[in-house]
VOLUMSE-460672 format. One record per residue: x, y, z of N, C-alpha, C in turn. Coordinates in steps of 0.001 Angstrom, whole numbers, padded with zeros to 6 digits, always signed. Example, Ala and Ser with C-alpha at 12.3 -4.5 7.8 and 13.67 -1.06 7.14 Angstrom:
<zases>
+013190-005690+007800+012300-004500+007800+013200-003300+007800
+012850-002250+007080+013670-001060+007140+012900+000030+007870
</zases>
This chain:
<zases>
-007546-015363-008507-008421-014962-007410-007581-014527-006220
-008217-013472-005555-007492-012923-004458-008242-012976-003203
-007573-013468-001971-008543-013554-001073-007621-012403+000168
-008940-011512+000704-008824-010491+001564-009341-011056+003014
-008646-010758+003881-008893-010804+005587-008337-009337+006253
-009912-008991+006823-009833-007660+007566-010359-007614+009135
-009013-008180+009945-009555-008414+010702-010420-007318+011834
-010838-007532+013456-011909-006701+013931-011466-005022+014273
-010204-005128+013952-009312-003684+014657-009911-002509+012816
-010104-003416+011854-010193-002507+010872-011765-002333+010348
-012642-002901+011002-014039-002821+011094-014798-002315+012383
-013858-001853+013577-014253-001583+014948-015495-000938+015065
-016007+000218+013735-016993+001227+013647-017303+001419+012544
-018481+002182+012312-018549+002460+010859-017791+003441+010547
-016830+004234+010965-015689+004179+010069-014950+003713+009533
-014178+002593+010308-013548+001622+009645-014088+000539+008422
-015558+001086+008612-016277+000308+007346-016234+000749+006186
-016387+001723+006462-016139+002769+005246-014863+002465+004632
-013655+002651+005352-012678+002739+005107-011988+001569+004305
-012838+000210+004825-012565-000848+004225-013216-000575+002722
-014007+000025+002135-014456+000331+001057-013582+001007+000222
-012582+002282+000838-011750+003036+000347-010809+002090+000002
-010231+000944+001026-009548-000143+000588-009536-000536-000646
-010769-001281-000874-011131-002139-001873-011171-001045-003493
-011474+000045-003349-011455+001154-004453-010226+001187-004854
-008669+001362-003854-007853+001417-004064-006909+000679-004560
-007190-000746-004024-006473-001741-005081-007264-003358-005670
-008232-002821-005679-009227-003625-006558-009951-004477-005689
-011527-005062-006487-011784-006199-005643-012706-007027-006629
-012172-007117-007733-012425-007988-008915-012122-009526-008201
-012861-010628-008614-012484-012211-008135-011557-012106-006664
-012161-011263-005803-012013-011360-004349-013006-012208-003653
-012220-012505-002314-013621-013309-001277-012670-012620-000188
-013703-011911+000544-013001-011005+001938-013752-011761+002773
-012572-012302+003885-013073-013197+005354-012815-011639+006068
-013883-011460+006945-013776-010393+007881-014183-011295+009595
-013778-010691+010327-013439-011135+012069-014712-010023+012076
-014779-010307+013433-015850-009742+014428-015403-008438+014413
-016531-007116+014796-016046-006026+015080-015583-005800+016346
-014274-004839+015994-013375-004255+017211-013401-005275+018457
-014078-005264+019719-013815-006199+021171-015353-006965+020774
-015811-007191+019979-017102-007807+019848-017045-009075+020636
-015555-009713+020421-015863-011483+020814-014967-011104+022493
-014568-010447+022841-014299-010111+023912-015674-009743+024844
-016530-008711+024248-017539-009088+024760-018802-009740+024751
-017919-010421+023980-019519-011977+024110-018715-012939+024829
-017280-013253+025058-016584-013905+026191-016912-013319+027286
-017360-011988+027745-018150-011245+029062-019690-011962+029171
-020313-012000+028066-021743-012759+027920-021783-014187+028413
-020867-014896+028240-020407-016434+028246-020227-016253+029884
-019454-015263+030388-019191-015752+031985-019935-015323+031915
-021057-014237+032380-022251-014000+032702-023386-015257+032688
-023335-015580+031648-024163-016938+032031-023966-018082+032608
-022686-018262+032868-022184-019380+033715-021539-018937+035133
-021836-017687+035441-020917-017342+036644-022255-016175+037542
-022664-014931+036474-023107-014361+036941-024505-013717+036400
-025398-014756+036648-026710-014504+035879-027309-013684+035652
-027413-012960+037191-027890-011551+036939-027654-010187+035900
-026180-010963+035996-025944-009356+034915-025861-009712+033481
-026540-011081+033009-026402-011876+031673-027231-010868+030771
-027627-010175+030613-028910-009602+029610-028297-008158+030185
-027951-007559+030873-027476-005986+030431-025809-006217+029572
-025254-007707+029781-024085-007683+029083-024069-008044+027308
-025419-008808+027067-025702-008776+025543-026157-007695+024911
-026745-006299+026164-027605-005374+025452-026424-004751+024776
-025142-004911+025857-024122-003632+025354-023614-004617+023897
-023566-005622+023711-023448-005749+022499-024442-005635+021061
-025744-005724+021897-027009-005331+020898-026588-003531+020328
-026340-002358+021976-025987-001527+021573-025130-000883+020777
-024236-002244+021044-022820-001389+020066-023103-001470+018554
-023813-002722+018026-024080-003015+016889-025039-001942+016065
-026116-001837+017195-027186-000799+016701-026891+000226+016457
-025378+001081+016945-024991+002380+017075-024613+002214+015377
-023397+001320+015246-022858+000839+013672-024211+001376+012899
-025067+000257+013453-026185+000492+012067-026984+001985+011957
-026933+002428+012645-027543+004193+012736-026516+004689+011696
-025573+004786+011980-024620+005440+011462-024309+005204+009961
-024669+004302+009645-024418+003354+008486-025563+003834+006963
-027083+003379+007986-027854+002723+007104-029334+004432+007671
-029177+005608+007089-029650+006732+007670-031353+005947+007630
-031675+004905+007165-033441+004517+006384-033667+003267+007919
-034450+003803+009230-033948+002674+009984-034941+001237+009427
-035720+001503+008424-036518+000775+007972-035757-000325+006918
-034356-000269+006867-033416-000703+006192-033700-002147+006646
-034029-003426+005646-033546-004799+006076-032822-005323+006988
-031866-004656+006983-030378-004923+007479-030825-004732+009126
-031752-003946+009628-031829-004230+011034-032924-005042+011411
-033756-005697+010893-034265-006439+010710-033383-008019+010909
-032780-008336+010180-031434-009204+009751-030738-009217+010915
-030098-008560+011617-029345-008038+012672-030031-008727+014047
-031476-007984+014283-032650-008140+015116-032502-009688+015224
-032895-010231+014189-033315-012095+014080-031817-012628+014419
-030816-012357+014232-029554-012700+014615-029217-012647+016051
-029610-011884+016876-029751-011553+018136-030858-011988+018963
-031697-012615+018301-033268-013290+018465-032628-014523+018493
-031469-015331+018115-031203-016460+017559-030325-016830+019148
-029664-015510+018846-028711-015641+020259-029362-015715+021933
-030465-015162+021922-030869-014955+022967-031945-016333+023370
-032125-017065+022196-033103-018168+022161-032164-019161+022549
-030781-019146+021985-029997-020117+022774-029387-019836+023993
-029447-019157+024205-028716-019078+025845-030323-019420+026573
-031216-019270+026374-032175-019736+027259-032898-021222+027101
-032452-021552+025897-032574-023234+025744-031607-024130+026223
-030584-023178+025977-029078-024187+026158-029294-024974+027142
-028926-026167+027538-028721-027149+028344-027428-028009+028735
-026659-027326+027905-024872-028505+028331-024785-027623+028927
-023768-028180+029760-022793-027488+030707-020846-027330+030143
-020954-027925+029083-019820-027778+028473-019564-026313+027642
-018801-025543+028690-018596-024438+028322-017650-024307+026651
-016740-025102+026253-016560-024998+025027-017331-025029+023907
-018374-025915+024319-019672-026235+023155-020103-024593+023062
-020359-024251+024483-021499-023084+024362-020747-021698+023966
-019189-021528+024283-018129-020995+023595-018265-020299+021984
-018693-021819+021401-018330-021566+019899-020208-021295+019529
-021131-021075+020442-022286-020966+019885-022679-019794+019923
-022000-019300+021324-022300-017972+021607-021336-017038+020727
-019700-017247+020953-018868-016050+019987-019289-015886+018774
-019436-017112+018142-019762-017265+016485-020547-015657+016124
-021925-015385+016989-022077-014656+016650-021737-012988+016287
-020543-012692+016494-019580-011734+016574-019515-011209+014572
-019000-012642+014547-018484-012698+012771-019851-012658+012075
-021397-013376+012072-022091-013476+011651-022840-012189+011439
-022790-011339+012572-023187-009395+012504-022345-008802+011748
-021359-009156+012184-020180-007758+011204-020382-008092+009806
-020300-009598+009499-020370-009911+007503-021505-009548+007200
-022750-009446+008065-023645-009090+007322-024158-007665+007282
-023360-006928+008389-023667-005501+008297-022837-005061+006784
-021866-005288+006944-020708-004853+005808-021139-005487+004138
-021780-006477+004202-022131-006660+002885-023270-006279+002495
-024101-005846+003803-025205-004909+002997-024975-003453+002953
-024320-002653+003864-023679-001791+003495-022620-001808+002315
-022486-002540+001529-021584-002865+000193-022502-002547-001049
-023235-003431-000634-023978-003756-002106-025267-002344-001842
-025691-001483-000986-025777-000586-000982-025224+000789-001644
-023929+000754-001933-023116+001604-002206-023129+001246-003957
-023372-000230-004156-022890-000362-005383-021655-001133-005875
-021395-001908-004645-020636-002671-004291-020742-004141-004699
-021477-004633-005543-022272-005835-005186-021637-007080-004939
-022381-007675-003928-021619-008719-003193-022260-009602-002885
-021860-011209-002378-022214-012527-002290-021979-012888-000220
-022604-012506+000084-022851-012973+001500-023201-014729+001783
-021584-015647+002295-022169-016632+002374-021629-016908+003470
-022747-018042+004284-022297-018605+005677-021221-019632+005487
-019852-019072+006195-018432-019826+006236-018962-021409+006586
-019867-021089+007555-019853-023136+008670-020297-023849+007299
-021186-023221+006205-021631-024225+005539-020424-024690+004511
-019188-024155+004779-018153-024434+003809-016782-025083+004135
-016440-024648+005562-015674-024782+006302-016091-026242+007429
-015705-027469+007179-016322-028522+007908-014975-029206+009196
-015595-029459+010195-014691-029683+011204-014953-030739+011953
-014093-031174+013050-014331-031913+013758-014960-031123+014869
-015360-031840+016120-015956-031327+016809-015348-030894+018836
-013907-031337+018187-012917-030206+018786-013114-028415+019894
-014213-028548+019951-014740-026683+020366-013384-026147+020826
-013637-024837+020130-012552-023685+020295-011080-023797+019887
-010874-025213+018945-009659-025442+018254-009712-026254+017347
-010912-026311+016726-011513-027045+016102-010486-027514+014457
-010527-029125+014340-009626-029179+013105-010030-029529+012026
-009616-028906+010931-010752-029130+009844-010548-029745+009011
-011800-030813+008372-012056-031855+007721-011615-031301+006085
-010219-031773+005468-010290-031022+004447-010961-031280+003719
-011078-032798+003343-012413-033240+002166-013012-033280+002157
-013964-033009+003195-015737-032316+002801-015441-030440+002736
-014179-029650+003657-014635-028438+003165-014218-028382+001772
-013042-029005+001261-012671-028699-000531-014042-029222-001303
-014787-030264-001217-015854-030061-001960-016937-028950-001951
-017189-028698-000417-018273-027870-000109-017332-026217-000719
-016240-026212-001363-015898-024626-001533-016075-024983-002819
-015260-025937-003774-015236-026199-004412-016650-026068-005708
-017413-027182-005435-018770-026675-005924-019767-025396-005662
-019077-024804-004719-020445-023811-003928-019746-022165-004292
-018326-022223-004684-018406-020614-005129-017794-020305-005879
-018749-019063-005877-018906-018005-007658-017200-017883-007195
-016566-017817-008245-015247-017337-008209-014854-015796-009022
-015919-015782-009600-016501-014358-010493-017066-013167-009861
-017264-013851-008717-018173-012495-007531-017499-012079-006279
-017781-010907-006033-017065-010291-004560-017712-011508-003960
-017166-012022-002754-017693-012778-001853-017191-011960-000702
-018490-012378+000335-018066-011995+002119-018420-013113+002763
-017139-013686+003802-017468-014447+004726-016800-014237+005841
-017434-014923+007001-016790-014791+008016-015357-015906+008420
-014270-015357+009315-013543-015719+009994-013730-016470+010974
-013106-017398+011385-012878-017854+012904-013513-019224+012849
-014871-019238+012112-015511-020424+012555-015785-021449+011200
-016462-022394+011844-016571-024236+011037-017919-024705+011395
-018062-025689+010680-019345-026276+011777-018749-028009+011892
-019526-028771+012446-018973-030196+013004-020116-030957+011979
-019972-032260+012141-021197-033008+011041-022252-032940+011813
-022362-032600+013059-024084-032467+013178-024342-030304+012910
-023576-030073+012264-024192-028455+012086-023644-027377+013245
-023186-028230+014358-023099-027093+014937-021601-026215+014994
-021702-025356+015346-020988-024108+014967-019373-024585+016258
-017985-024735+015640-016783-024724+015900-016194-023715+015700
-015061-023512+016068-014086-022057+016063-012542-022606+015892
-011607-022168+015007-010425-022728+015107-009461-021888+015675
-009971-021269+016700-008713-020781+017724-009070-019118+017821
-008666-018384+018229-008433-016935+018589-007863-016962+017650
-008013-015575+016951-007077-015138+015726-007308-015833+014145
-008577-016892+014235-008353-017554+013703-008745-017534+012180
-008963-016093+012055-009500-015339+010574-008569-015936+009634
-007486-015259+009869-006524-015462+009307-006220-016859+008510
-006463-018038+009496-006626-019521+009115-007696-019467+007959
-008575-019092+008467-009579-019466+007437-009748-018465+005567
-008877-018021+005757-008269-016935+004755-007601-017686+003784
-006545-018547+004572-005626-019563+004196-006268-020991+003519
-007378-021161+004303-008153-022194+003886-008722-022456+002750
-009587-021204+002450-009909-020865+000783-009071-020596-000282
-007716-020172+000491-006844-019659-000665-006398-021018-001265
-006434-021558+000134-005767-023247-000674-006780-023908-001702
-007589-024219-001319-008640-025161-001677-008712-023899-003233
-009056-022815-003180-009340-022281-004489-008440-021442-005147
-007024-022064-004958-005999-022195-005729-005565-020215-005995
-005792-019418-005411-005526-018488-005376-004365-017708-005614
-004552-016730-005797-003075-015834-006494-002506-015557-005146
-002938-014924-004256-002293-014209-002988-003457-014161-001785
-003038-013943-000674-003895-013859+000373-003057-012445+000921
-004139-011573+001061-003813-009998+002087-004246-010005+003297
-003621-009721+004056-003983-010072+005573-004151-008460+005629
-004516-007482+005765-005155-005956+006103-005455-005358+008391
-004049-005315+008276-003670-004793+009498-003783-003325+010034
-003651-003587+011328-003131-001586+011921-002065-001642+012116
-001060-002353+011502+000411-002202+011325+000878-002569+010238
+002348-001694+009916+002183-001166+008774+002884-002800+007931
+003052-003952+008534+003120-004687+008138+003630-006227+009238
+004242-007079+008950+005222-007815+010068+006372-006932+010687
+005946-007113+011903+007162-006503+012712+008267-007532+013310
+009187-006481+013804+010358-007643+014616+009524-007775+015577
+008463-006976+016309+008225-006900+017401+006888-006226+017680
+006390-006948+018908+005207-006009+019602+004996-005262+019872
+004496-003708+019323+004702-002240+019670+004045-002385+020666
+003222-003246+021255+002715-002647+022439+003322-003031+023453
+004166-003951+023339+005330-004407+024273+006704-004470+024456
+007277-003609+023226+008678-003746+022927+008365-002257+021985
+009750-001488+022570+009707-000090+022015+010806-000411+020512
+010567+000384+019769+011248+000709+018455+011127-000298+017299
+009764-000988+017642+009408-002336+016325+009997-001595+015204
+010167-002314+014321+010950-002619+012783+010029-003226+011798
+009731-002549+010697+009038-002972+009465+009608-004341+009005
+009250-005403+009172+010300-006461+008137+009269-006605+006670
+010633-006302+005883+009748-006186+004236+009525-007745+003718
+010702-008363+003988+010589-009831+003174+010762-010370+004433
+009838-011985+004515+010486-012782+005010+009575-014573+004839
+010942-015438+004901+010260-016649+004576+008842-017292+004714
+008034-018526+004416+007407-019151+005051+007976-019824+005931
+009162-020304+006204+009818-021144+006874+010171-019811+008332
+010645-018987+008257+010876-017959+009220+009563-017315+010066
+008270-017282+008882+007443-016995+009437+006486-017791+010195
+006899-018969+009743+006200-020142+010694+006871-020568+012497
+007987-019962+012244+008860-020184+013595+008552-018862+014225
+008042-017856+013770+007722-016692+014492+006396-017017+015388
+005298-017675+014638+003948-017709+014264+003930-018780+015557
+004872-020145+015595+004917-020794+016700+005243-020682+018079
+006182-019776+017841+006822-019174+018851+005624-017713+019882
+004812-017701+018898+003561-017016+019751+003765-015186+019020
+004022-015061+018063+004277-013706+017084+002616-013761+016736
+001889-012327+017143+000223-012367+016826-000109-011602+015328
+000687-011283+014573+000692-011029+013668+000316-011924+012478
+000568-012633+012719+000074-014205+011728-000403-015227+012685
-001903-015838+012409-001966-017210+013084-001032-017871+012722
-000899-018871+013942+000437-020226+013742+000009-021042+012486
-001502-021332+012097-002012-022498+011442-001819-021944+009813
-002274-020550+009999-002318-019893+008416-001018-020532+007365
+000035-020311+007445+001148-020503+007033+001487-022020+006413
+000723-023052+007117+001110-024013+006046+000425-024361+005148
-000732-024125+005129-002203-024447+003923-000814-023453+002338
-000649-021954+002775+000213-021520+001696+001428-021486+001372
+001941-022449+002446+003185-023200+001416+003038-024078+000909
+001971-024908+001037+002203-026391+000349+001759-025768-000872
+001034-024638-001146+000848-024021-002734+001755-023302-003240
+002861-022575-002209+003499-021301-002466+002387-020008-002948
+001472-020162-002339+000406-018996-002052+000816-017963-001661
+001824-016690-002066+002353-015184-001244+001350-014748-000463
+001724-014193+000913+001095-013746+001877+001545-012429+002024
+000749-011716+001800+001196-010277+002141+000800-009290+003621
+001203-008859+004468+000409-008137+005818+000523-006940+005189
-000339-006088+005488-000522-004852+004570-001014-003859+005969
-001195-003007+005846-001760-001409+006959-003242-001032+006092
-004179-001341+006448-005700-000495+006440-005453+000891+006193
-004695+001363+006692-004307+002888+006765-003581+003518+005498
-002618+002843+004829-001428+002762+004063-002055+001747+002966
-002851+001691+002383-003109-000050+001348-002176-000282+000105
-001659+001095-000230-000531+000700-001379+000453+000981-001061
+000926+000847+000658+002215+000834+000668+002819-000831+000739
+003741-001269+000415+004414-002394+000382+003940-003374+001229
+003858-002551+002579+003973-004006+004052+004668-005266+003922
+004853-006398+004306+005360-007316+004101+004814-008598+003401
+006251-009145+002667+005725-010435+001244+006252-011639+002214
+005293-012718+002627+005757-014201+002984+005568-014700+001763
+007196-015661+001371+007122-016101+000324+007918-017413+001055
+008115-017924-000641+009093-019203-000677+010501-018546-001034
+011817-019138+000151+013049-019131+000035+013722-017709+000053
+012751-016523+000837+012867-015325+001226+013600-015037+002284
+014749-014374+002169+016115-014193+003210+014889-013175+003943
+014791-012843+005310+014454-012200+006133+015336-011028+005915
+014674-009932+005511+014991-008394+004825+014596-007603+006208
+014517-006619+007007+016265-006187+007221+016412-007815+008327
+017957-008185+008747+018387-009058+009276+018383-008651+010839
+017500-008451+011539+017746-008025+012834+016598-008913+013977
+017292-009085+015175+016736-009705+016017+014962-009673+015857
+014303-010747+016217+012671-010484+016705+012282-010638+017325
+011752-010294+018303+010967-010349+019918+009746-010939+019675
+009264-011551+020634+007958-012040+021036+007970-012393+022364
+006521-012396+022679+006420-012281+024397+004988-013103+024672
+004629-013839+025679+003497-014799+026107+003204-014453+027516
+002174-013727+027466+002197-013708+028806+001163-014577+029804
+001056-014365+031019+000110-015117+031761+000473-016798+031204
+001710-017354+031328+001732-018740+030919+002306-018662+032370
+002616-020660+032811+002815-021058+033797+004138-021662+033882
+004758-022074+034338+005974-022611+034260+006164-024064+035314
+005890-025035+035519+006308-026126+036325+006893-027119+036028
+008069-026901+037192+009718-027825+037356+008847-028898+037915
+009346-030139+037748+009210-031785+038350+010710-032525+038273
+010950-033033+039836+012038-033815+040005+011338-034895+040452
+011844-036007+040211+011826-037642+040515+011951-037497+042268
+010819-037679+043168+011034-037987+044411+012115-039014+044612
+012208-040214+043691+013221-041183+044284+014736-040902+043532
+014637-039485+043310+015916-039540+042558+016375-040415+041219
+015358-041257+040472+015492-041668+039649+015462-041129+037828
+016247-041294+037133+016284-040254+036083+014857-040232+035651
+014572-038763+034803+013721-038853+034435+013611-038791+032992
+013505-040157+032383+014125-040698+031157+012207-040786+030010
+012736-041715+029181+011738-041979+028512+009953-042150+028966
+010263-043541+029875+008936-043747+030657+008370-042377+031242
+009044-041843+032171+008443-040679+032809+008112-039398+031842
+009011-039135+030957+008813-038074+029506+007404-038536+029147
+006870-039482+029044+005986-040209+028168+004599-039707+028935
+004898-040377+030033+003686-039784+031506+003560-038328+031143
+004413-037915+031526+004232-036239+031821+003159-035750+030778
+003946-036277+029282+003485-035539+028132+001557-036246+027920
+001767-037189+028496+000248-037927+028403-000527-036914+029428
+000072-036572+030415-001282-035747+031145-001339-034119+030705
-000168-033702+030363-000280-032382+029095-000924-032307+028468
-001399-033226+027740-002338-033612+026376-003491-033764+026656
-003608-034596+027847-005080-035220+028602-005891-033438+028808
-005104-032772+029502-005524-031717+030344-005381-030536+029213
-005259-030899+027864-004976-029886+027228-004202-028742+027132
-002846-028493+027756-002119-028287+027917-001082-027238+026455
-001134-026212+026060-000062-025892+024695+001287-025899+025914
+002003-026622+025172+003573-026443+025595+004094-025869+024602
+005109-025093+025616+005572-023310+024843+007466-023572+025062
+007644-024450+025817+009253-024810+026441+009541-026161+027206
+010303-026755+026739+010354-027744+027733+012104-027819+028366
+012433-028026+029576+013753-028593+029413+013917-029562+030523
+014950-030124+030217+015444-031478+031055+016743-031973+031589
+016805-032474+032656+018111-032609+033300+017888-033798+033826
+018806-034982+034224+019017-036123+035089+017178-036418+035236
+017556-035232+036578+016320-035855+037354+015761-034875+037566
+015272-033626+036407+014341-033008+037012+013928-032581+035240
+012649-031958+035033+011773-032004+034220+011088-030498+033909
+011060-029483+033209+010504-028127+033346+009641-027783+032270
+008528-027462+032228+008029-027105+031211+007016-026035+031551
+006802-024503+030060+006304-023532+030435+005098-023764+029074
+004046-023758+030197+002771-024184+029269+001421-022797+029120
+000778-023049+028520-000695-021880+028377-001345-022896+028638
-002338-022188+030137-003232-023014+030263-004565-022795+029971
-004783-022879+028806-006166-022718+027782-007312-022789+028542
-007615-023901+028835-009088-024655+029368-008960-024697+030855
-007731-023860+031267-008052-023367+033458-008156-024869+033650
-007443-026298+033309-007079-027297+033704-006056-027538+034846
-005105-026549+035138-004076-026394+035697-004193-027392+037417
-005065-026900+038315-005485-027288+039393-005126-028935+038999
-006149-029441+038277-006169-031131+037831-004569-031589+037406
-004214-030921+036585-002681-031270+036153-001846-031439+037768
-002307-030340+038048-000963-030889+039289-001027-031852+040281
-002579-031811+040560-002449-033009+041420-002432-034243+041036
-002593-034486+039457-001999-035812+039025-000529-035756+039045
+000196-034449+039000+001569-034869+038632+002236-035469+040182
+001473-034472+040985+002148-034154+042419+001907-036004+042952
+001446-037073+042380+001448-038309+042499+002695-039052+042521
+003372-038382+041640+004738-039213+041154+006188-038172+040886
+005847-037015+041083+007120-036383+041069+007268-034835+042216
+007956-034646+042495+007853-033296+043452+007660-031895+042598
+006619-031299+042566+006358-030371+041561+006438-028934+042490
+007142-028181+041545+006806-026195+042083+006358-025963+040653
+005572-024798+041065+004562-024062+040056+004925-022523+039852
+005181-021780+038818+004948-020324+038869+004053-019904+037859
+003054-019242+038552+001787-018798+037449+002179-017267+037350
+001589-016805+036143+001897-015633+035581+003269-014807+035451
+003993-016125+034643+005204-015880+034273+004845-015139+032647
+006361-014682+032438+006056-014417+030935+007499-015205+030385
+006718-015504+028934+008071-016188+028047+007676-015299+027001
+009661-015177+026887+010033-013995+025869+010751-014866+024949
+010935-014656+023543+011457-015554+022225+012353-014535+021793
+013345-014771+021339+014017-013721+020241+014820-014458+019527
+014241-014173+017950+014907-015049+016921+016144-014228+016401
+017402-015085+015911+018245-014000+015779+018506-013033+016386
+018893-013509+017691+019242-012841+019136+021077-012786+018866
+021365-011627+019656+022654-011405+019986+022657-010954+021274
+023899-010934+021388+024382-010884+023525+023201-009605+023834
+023706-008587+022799+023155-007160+023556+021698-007090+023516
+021057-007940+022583+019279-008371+023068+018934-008621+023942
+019606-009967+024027+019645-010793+025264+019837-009767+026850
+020605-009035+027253+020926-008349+027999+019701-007285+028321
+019768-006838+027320+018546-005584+027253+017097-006589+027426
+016777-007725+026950+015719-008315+027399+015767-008770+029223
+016741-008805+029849+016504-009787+030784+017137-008660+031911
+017184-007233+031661+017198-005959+032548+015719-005879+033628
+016427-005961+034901+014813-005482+035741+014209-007063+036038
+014541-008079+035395+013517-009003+035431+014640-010509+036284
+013331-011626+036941+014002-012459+037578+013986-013819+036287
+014767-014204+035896+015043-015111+034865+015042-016665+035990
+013630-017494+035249+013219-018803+035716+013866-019777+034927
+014075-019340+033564+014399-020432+032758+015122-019661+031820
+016092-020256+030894+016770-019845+030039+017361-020572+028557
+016678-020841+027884+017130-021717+026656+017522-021568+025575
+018504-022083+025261+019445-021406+023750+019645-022194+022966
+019362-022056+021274+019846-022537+020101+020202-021950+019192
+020996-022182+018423+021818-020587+017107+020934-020011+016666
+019641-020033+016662+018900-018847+016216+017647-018346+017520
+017740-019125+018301+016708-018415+019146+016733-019014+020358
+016426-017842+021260+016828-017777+023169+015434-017612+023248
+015027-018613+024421+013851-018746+024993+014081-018226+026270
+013332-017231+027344+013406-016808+028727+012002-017086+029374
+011755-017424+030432+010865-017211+031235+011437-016457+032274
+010396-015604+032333+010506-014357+034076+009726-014178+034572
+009916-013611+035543+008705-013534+036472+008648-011888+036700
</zases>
């Protein structure tokens, strides 16, 4: 069995729908299950819908229409019969959405996060699998939350493996195209979780594990893993081979080409991961395997931006040893905090964090209790694995260097 993930850049329109069809013609889709992401900025703009209802009410309902519109345009284009099911289907999906934002009652914006985006993935799988089985395609449309079980974590949600391996386990045809969606879970009372941005990919990984799969294709707009961010670093590099072990230090290090989480569900199987081009489907792109020398051998960039950076020294000059390490990292955690760098001296303390959940304000004035804190917001941290001097140099041209950290395979920078 082969499991396909296409994420929203290769479904943006009904062209790209199409195209995902030309895909599947081209190198089969016998005992497939394709996880597909939201179309094109779909969950971008239902994150516009989300502040709208918590910030700016008024404009809450012309910001869902433009997503009612964008969808409806897809389906014109798609389905020429407007008497087609499928907008019908669509309609009640958007009936669903609009019934909860006017019932809703928490104020916990993560809850309402994963209730509102969810619906992104739930339109696109079902436009695309009835446009499938239309064509002659025939296909198995099933809801991921009922398979995928989680804790109740919102927006990083971690998942319960032994109720989802039963619930995949007993519940699918392994004989049939399957379509499901990306990104999301549900919690034991039903309701709808998300395991992160990007998080198709994870859940790609998830099935491949649990249903013992031949390979997982990740189906990109690049022509495979790069050294680097074309949209941020000029002259990216195809890398053809490279480890699970290499690709997991990329993946951590903040490389958006692979979720961080994907990567270990298919090593503990040795599951091959392939990134492939939408554009290109039988060209090579890149193989994550087991015990794979990184093919060509050249530096890799990665870049984080909008992270924060705050130094802490001991007001009394006292080292800042275990006890205080311990503190720090307890209100990191408390405040939810991803730490991206840390470093340490005597008596002073630095760490460059993403501040996910806009906790930042709270963090400091607990820290500013017990240590003398400076802050720089909207720094960027740059990674380069298999760095040499003349990277290094050419990375840190033009820019004011906050921090600087080195180990034989990889230089960490923050700048401003």
């Amino acid at each position: 069995m082969r499991i396909f993930k296409f994420g929203g850049a290769s479904v943006k329109d009904a062209e790209g729908i199409k195209n995902l069809v030309e895909v599947l013609n081209k190198v089969g889709y016998d005992d497939t299950l394709i996880v597909v992401s939201a179309m094109g900025k779909t969950t971008n703009a239902l994150e516009k819908v989300l502040y709208n209802y918590f910030k700016e009410t008024m404009a809450l309902k012309s910001s869902v229409q433009e997503v009612k519109t964008f969808h409806n345009n897809v389906l014109i284009d798609l389905f020429k019969n407007d008497q087609h099911p499928i907008f019908k289907k669509i309609a009640d999906l958007f009936a669903d959405l609009d019934e909860f934002l006017s019932r809703n009652k928490s104020p916990d914006y993560n809850y309402v996060y994963d209730q509102v985006v969810g619906y992104g993935e739930l339109i696109s799988t079902s436009i695309i699998s009835s446009y499938l089985n239309d064509i002659g395609l025939a296909n198995t449309w099933i809801d991921v939350r009922d398979y995928i079980k989680t804790d109740s974590y919102h927006r990083n949600a971690k998942v319960d493996w032994k109720r989802t391996q039963d619930q995949i386990t007993k519940n699918i045809d392994r004989n049939k195209l399957n379509i499901t969606q990306g990104f999301l879970g549900s919690d034991i009372n039903n309701f709808t979780t998300t395991l992160g941005r990007e998080g198709s990919d994870y859940t790609a990984a998830i099935f491949a594990y649990v249903l013992n799969a031949n390979s997982v294709t990740i189906w990109k707009d690049v022509p495979g893993v790069l050294n680097a961010d074309p949209r941020h670093f000029d002259h990216a590099q195809l890398i053809n081979k490279i480890s699970y072990r290499e690709a997991i230090e990329l993946a951590f290090y903040g490389a958006s080409v692979i979720h961080p989480k994907t990567l270990q569900p298919l090593q503990r199987k040795e599951i091959p991961l392939f990134v492939k081009s939408f554009n290109n489907p039988e060209n090579d792109g890149t193989r994550v395997g087991k015990g794979i020398k990184i093919d060509p051998e050249i530096p890799c960039y990665i870049v984080k931006k909008d992270q924060v950076l705050i130094s802490l020294s001991s007001l009394d000059f006292s080292y800042i040893v275990e006890g205080n390490i311990s503190h720090i990292f307890s209100l990191l955690h408390q405040y939810k905090m991803k730490v991206d760098v840390i470093q340490n001296s005597a008596i002073s303390f630095s760490v460059c964090v993403d501040n996910i959940y806009n906790n930042l304000d709270k963090l400091l004035q607990h820290l500013k209790a017990k240590f003398k804190v400076s802050c720089h917001e909207n720094v960027s941290l740059y990674t380069i694995r298999h760095y040499n001097l003349n990277s290094i140099k050419q990375l840190e041209q033009d820019k004011t260097v906050l921090l600087k950290q080195l180990t034989p395979e990889t230089v960490q920078i923050v700048t401003k």
